[in-house]
C-alpha positions in Angstrom: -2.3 -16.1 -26.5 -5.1 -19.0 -25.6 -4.0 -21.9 -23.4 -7.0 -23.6 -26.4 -4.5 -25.5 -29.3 -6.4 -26.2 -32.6 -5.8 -26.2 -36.3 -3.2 -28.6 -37.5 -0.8 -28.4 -34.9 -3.4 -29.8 -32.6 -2.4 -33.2 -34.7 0.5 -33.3 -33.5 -0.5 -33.0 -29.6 -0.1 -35.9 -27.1 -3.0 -34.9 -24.6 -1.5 -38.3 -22.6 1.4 -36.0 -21.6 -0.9 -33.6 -19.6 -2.9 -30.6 -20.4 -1.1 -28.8 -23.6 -1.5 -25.2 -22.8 0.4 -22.4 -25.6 3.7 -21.2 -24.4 6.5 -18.5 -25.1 9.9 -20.0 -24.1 12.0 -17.6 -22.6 14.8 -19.9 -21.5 15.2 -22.9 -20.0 13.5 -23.7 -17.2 11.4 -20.3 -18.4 8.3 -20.3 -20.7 5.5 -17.7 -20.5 2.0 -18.6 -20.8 -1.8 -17.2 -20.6 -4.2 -19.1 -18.7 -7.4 -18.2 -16.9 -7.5 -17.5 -13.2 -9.6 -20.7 -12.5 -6.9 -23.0 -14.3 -4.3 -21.3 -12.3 -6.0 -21.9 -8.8 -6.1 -25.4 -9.2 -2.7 -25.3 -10.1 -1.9 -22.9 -7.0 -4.3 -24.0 -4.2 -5.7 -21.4 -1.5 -2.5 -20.6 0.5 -4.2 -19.8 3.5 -4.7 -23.5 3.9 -0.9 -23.8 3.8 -1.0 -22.3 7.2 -3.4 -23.4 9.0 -2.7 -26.4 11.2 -6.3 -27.6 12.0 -6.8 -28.0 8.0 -3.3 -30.3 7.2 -4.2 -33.3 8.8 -6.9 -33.5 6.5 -4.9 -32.5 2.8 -3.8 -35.3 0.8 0.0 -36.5 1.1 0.5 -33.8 -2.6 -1.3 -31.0 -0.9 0.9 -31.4 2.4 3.9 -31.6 0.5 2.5 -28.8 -1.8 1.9 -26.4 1.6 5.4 -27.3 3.0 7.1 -26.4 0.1 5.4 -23.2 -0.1 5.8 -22.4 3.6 9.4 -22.2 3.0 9.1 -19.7 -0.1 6.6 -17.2 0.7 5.9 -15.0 3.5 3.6 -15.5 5.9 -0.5 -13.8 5.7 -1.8 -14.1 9.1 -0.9 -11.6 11.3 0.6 -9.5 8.4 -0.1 -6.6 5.9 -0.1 -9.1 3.6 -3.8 -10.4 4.3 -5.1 -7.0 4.6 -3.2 -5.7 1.2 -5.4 -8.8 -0.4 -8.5 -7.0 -0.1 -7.8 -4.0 -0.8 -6.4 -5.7 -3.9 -9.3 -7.9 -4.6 -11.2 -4.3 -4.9 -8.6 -3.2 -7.7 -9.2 -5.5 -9.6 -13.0 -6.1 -9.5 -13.2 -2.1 -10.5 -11.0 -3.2 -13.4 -13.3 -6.2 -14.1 -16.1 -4.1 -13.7 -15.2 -1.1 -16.5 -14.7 1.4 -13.7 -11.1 1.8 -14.3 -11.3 2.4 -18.2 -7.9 0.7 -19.6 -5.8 2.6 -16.7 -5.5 -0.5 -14.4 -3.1 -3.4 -14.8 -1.6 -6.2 -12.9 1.6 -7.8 -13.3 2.6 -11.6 -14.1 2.1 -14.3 -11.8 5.7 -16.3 -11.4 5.0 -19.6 -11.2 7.2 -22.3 -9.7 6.5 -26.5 -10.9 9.4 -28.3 -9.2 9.2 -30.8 -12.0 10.2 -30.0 -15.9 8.1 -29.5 -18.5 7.9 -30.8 -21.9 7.9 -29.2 -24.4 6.8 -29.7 -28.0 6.9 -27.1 -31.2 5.8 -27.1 -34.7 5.7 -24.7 -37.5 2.9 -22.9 -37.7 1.0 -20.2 -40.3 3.1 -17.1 -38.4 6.5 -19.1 -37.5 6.9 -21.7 -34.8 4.3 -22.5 -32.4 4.9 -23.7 -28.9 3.4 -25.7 -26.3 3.9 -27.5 -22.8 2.5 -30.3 -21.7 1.1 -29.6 -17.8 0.0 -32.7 -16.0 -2.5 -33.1 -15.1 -2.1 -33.4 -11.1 0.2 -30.6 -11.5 1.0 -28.4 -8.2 2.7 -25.3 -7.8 3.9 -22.3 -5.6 4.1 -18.8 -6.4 7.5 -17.2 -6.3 5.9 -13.9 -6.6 2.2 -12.6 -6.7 0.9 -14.6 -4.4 -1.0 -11.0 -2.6 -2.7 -11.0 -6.3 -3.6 -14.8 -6.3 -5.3 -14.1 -2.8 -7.5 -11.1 -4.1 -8.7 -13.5 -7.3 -9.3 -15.9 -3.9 -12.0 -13.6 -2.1 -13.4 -12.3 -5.2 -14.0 -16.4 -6.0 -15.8 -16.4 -2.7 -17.8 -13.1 -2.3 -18.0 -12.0 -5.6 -21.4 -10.0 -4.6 -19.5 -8.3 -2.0 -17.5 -6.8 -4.6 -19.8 -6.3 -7.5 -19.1 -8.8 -9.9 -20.1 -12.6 -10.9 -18.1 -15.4 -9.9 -17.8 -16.6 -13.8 -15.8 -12.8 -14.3 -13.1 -14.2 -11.9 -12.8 -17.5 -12.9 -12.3 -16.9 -16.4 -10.3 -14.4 -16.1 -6.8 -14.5 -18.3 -3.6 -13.8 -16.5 -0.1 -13.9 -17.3 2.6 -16.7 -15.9 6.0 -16.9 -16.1 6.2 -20.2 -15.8 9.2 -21.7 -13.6 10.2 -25.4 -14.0 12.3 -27.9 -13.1 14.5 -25.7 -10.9 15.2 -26.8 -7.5 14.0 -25.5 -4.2 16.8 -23.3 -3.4 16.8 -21.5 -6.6 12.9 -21.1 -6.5 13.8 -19.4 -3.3 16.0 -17.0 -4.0 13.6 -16.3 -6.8 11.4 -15.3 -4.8 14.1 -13.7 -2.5 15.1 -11.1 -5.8 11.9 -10.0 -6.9 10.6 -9.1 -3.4 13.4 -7.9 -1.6 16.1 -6.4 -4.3 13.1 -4.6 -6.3 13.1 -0.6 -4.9 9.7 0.0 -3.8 8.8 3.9 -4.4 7.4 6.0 -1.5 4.4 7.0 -0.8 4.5 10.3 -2.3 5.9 8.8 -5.7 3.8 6.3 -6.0 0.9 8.8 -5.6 2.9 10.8 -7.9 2.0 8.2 -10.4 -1.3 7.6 -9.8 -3.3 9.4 -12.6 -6.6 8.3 -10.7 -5.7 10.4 -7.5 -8.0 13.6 -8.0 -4.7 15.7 -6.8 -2.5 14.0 -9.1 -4.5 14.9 -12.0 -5.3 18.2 -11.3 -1.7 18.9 -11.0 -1.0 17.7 -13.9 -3.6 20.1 -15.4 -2.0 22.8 -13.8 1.1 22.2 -15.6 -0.4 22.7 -18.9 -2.6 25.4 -18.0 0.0 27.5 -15.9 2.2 29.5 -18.1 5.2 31.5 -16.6 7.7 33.8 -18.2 11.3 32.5 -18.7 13.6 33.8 -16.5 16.6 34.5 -19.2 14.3 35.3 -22.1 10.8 37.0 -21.0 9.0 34.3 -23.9 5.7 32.7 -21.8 6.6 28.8 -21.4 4.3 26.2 -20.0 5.1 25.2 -16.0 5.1 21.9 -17.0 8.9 22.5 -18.7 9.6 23.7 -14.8 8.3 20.6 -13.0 10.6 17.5 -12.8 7.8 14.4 -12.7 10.8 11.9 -12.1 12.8 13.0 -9.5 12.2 13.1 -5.7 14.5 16.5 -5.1 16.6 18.7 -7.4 20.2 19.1 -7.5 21.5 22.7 -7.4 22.3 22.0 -11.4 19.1 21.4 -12.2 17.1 23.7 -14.6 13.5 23.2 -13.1 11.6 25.2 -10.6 10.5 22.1 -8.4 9.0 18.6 -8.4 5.8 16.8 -9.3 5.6 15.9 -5.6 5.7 19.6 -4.2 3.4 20.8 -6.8 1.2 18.4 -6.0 1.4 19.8 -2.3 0.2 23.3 -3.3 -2.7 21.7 -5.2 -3.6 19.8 -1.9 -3.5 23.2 0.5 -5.0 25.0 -1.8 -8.0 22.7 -2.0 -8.4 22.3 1.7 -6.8 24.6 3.1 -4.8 24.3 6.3 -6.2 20.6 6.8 -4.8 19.9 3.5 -1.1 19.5 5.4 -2.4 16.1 6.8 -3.8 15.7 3.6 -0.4 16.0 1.4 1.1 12.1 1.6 -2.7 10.6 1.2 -4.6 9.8 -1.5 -7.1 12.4 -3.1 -10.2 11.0 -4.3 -12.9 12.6 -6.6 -15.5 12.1 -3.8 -13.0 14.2 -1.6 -13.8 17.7 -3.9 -16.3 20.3 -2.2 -19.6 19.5 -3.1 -20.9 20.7 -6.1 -17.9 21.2 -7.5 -16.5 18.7 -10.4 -13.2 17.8 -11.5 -12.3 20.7 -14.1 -13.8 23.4 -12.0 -11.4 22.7 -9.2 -8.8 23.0 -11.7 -9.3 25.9 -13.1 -10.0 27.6 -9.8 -6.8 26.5 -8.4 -5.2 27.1 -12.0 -6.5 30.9 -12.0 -4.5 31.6 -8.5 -1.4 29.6 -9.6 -0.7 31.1 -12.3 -0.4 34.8 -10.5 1.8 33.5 -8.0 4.1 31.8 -10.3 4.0 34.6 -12.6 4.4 37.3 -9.9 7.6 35.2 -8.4 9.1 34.0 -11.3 12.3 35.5 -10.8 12.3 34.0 -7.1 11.5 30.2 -8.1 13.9 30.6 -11.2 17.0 31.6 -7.8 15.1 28.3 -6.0 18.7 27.5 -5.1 19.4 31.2 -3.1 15.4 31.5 -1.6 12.6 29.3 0.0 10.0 29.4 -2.4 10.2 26.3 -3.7 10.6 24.3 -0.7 8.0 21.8 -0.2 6.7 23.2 3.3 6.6 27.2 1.6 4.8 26.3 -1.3 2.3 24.0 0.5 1.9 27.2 2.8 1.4 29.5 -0.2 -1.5 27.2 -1.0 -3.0 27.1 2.5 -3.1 30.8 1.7 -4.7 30.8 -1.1 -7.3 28.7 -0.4 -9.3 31.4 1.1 -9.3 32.8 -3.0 -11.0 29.5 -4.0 -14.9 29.7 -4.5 -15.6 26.5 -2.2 -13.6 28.3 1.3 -15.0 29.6 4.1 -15.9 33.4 4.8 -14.2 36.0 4.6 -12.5 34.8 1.2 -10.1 37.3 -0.4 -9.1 37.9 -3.8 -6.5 37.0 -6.3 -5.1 41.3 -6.2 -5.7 41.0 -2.0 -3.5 38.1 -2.5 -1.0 39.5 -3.9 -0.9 42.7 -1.9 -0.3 40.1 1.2 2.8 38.5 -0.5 4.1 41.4 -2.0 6.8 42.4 0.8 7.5 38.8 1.6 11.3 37.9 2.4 11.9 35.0 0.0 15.8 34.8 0.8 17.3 31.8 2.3 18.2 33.5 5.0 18.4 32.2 8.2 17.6 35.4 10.2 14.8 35.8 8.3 13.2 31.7 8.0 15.2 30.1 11.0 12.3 28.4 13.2 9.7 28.9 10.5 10.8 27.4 7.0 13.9 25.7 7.8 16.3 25.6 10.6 20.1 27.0 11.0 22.8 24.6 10.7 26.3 24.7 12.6 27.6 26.1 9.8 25.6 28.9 9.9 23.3 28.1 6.2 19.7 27.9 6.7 18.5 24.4 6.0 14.8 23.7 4.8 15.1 19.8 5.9 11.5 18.8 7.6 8.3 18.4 5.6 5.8 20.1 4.5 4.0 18.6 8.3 6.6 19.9 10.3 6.8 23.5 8.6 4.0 23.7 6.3 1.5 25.3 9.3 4.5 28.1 10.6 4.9 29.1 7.0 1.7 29.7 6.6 0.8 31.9 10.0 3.8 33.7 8.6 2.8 34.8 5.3 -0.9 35.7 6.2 -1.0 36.4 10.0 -0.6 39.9 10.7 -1.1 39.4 14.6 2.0 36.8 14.3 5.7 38.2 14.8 6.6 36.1 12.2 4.2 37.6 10.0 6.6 40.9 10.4 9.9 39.2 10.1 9.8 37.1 6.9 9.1 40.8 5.4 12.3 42.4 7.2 10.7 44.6 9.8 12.5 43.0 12.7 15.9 45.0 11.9 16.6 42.2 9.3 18.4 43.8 6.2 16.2 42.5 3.3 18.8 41.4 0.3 18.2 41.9 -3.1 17.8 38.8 -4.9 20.8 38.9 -8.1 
């Protein structure tokens, strides 16, 4: 939608009212609009300006007013995450602008408040009802929400060398804005107060979960349509991706997967790094991160190759997740750690896939505390073993377990300490 009106319906405009600008009405009080970024910055001045106290005795009487009304909306930038989140922002965005994202970047509505109502005006039009606002022309405004995305456009407007683009790629710019008028103060507030503080703002690991341009991310999502692994109840090959839950942050004892996106993703991490990659599991992975010389689809078909032994060879183990340790985050990061040394990019000795699977062969998987207590998991008071603590805490004593032989661990996660090992049902 252009903020431009032509044709016939341009007849019926009143440019005396303000600047007409093309508009979806929502509700009242509510109308959405496209407009470039430039348009919307004199709309929304530099909020930075809002705080300082050396640079409002020299606003006009409308910018003052316009910077103490917006002090009592929005948080604060100095001092905060908020001013460093900008530029990291600012870089988003000019990678979008620049064609380095592809289509796979986006950024959401600006929200918009103009204290003062708009008129409206509509006509009928080639495709049904046209619709636009008059905005005057002095018009000032605060943002109720995406102000962080307001103050990226801001330093991209000032350095745009710094960042790879032209000024002119900013500035004209088209954004969304839902466009809030002629609502008072209070309600502008708690406007602002809903959409930042009653939104639930994922966690680190899902929100890495569902970022397609972490290198991890992607190659785990490889490896679940690569991997195939034999059903449980019927034998038939299926692909692992019908045992990963993408959606969910743990499983419920009902559950038919195996395990989730996010502990996948941990086993692609340590068994790309290695050890280190326990640090590694909760950060981003770039592609610049990969061993050298190695490219995308080689590292997942390397890691691909190993995973799909181990999930074939303990099938039956991850299918009983709910009666052994397998599938807990911490055990299949270490499973990874361990593997890494079957990847071509590790450090000498390496060993191979079969050496591999001669280590883990006798391996305890169980939930039992005699057999995981201190390494995996932890006994409770009622006596159950529970595997609460990351893959951090545990990851690194799981792994000396399954490939030390030096460790005592090493011997009692495979029952050799007088531990009866069970039989898994």
């Amino acid at each position: 939608m252009s903020e431009a009106v032509s044709g016939t319906f341009a007849t019926h405009v009143q440019v005396g009212k303000g600047q007409p600008i093309r508009v979806m009405p929502v509700r009242d009080h509510l109308s959405f609009a496209t407009i470039s970024w430039a348009h919307l910055s004199r709309i929304v001045p530099d909020p930075r300006r809002a705080e300082d106290p050396k640079a409002l005795p020299y606003l006009s009487v409308a910018e003052r007013e316009q910077a103490e009304i917006r002090n009592e909306i929005q948080r604060m930038i100095q001092g905060t995450k908020k001013r460093e989140n900008a530029k990291d922002y600012a870089r988003y965005i000019a990678d979008g602008l620049r064609g380095v994202r592809g289509e796979a970047w986006a950024t959401p509505p600006f929200a918009l408040w103009i204290p003062d109502e708009l008129e409206h005006f509509s006509a009928d039009g080639p495709f049904g009802t046209d619709h636009i606002a008059y905005l005057p022309f002095d018009a000032s405004g605060v943002l109720m929400d995406a102000e962080t995305q307001h103050l990226a456009h801001i330093h991209l407007a000032e350095s745009p060398a710094n960042y790879g683009i032209i000024r002119d790629q900013v500035n004209s710019r088209v954004v969304c804005v839902e466009i809030y008028h002629g609502i008072s103060l209070a309600s502008a507030r708690q406007i602002f107060h809903d959409r930042n503080l009653l939104g639930v703002i994922p966690n680190k690991n899902v929100a890495l979960n569902s970022d397609s341009n972490d290198a991890a991310t992607s190659i785990t999502f490889g490896l679940m349509g690569r991997v195939t692994v034999p059903n449980a109840l019927t034998g038939d090959a299926v692909p692992l991706k019908s045992l990963v839950s993408t959606n969910k942050r743990q499983l419920k004892v009902s559950d038919p997967e195996w395990l989730t996106l996010s502990t996948l993703r941990s086993f692609t991490v340590t068994t790309l790094f290695g050890r280190p990659g326990f640090e590694k599991t909760s950060g981003a992975v770039t592609v610049d991160d990969l061993p050298n010389g190695y490219g995308k689809e080689e590292v997942e078909s390397a890691i691909a190759r190993v995973a799909e032994v181990l999930f074939r060879h303990f099938a039956e183990a991850f299918y009983n997740r709910t009666e052994t340790v397998i599938a807990a985050p911490a055990v299949l990061a270490a499973l990874g750690a361990v593997a890494h040394r079957c990847m071509p990019w590790s450090d000498e000795p390496r060993r191979s896939i079969e050496d591999l699977q001669f280590l883990l062969a006798d391996v305890v998987w169980a939930r039992r505390p005699a057999i995981w207590d201190g390494i995996a998991g932890k006994t409770t008071a009622t006596g159950a073993l529970s595997l609460a603590g990351g893959v951090k805490d545990n990851g690194s004593k799981t792994a000396t377990a399954l490939e030390d032989t030096a460790s005592q661990s090493f011997d009692r996660i495979r029952g050799r300490l007088g531990v009866q090992a069970p039989t898994i049902d």
